[in-house]
C-alpha positions, 0 to 999 in steps of 0.5 A, a space after each residue: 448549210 451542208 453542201 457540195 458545190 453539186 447544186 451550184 449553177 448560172 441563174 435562170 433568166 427568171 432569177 436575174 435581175 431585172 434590166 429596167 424598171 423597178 426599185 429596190 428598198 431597204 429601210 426609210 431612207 431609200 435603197 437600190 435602183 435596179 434600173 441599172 443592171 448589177 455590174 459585180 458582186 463580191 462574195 466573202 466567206 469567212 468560213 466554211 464547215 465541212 462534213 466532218 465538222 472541219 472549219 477553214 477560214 478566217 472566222 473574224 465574225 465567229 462563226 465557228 463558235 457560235 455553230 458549235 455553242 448552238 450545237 451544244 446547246 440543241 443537244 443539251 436540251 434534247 437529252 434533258 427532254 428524252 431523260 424526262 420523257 423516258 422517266 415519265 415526267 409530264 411535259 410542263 415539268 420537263 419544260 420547266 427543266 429546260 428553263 433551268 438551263 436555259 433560263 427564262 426568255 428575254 424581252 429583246 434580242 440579243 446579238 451573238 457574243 462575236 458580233 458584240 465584241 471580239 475574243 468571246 468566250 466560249 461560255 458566252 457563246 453557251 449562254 447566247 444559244 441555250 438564251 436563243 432557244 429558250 425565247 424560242 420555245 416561248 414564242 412556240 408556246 404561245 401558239 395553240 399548235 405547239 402543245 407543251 407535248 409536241 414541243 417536248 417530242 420536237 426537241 427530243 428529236 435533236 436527239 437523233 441527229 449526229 453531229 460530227 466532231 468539230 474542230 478548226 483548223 488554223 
């Protein structure tokens, strides 16, 4: 998320919470009873990305490396879908490219290497991403609205985003 604090502002008294009745749940085993009102609430950030793609933070839940991995990732297959597409290959071939980097999708969902372990390596962090997108080009494949066509020129749009220098700052 990119922002300057600008939209920040007191909550409308329709976005409060609500001062009797009601209860929240989460889960089988229950959850938050709202008949009380909320007395405080911490917010901790871990990092924040600047535009210019500077990082300040603790970054303990790796946030860092996995926006960057997943910012490679995007533009890695986007090239391979723009080179495809301007050499005239078909859709499902330039798809089929993709899955060679990416690798084929997987079955269950698999939590980014930082919240499965400390001290990742940045190479895991590549391989999650490029895995997230390709169980995310499977799903949409599923879809009638997503052709192999409109898939290919969604991705080589990533192309046209400029990503700024990222760096963290110690």
């Amino acid at each position: 998320m990119v922002g300057d604090n600008t939209d920040v502002r007191l909550p409308s008294p329709e976005e409060k919470w609500p001062s009797k009745g009601g209860v929240f749940a989460i889960g089988r085993s229950g959850g938050m009873d709202l008949r009380d009102p909320v007395k405080q609430i911490t917010l901790t950030l871990d990092g924040i990305f600047f535009l210019d793609g500077e990082f300040v933070g603790p970054n303990r839940e790796a946030l860092y490396e996995e926006t960057v991995a997943e910012a490679e990732a995007h533009t890695l297959v986007a090239k391979i879908a723009r080179e495809g597409h301007n050499s005239g290959r078909a859709p499902s071939q330039i798809l089929a490219e993709i899955e060679k980097t990416t690798g084929p999708a997987q079955e269950e969902y698999l939590a980014p290497p930082g919240a499965r372990q400390n001290h990742a390596k940045p190479e895991e962090f590549r391989q999650w991403a490029l895995q997230q997108l390709a169980e995310e080009f499977a799903q949409q494949r599923e879809f009638p609205q997503y052709s192999d066509e409109n898939l290919v020129v969604r991705i080589m749009g990533w192309t046209e985003t400029v990503l700024p220098h990222f760096r963290k700052v110690e």
